[in-house]
C-alpha positions, 0 to 999 in steps of 0.5 A: 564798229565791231560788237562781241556779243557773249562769245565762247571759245574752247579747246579740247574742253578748256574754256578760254573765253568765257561769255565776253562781250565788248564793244571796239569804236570805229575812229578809236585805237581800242586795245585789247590787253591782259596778262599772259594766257588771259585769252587776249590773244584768242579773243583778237584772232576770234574777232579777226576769224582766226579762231571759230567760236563756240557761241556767240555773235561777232558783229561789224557794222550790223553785219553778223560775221558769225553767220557769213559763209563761202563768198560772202566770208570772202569778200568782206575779209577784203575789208581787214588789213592786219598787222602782224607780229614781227611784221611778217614781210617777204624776204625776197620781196622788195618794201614795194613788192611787199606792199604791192603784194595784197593788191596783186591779189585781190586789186583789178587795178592796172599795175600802174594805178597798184604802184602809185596806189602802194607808194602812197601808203607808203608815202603815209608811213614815210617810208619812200626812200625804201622802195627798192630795199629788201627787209634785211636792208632796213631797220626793225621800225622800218620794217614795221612801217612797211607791214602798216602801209601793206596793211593799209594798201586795200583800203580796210574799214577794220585794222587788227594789230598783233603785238605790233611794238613787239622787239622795238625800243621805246622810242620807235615803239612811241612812233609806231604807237602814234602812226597807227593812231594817225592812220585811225583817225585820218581813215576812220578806221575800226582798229583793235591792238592787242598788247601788253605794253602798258606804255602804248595803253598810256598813250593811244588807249582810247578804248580799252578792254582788259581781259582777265582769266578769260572774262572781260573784267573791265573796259575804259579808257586811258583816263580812267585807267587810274582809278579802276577798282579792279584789282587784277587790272591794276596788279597788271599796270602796276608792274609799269614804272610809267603808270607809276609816275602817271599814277603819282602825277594824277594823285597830285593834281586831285 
């Protein structure tokens, strides 16, 4: 579990967070969403240790992360795997290259158990048949499975996820939706999404918190998203022709 606790962020004098604190589920997909310049993005890279906050506490596990420095801060970013936006692999690496490439960095392992260790993730993603492929030899879902599987390779208790169906179609976005999902639950891992697509929020949002001007304006789940009294939430879902129908749907049956 990660706790924000009354973090503030600015820059150059502008708040973007103001006191926002929320609470990210171990085992859960939580999702933090909001409309464009709502501080969504900073609040993701300020958990994460992109970003220093101001103030505030930001607590994984009992553990103030706040407070951490030098090797202690080291150590424990062994635990975060991230998935970038746009997947973020190496041109010149091979799909095994890539996802050997943290183990060669932070792994004491012989090269032989980092391979076996790296075809298994990426046998989880079911992306084998890739191995000897270069990122220009596969597909933009392809390559987003290699990103997850380097992101999974070391193991993390906590994975953050940057717009990950960013550039998909629909499709490949639902399967990229439920193998993060799939990885969470099967590894107990804490995972925090930040999207804007409300067809992910729809679909894996178990834990949701939405940010709006750069205050937490409301947090649920994909349940209780229909009926959220909160006007700048539902401007936000709206604009989705799947809330919508979902919308529709759920009025019917009341």
């Amino acid at each position: 579990m990660i706790e924000v606790k009354n973090i503030y962020k600015s820059f150059d004098g502008v708040p973007v967070l103001k006191d926002v604190s929320a609470v990210f589920e171990t085992g859960k997909t939580n999702l933090i969403i909001g409309q464009s310049g709502s501080g969504k993005t900073v609040l993701m890279k300020s958990v994460v240790g992109i970003h220093e906050v101001d103030r505030g506490n930001i607590i994984y596990d009992n553990r103030d992360v706040t407070r951490m420095r030098g090797k202690e801060k080291n150590r424990f970013r062994r635990e975060i795997g991230m998935l970038f936006q746009g997947s973020a692999l190496f041109d010149s690496l091979t799909v095994l290259e890539n996802v050997l490439f943290p183990l060669e960095m932070f792994s004491d392992d012989t090269y032989e158990e980092k391979v076996e260790r790296a075809k298994f993730c990426l046998e989880r993603v079911d992306l084998l048949r890739a191995v000897n492929l270069f990122p220009s030899e596969i597909s933009g879902g392809m390559q987003k499975r290699a990103a997850i599987a380097r992101a999974i390779v070391l193991n993390p208790k906590y994975l953050f996820c940057d717009e990950p169906n960013s550039g998909l179609d629909p499709k490949t976005s639902l399967l990229i939706d439920k193998l993060v999902q799939e990885i969470t639950h099967e590894f107990n891992i804490t995972t925090i999404i930040n999207t804007h697509d409300m067809n992910s929020v729809m679909e894996i949002g178990e834990n949701i918190v939405f940010i709006n001007k750069g205050e937490k304006a409301w947090q649920g789940n994909k349940d209780e998203i229909y009926d959220t009294g909160c006007k700048p939430l539902e401007d936000l879902i709206f604009a989705s022709e799947l809330y919508k129908k979902i919308k529709h749907a759920h009025n019917m049956n009341l």
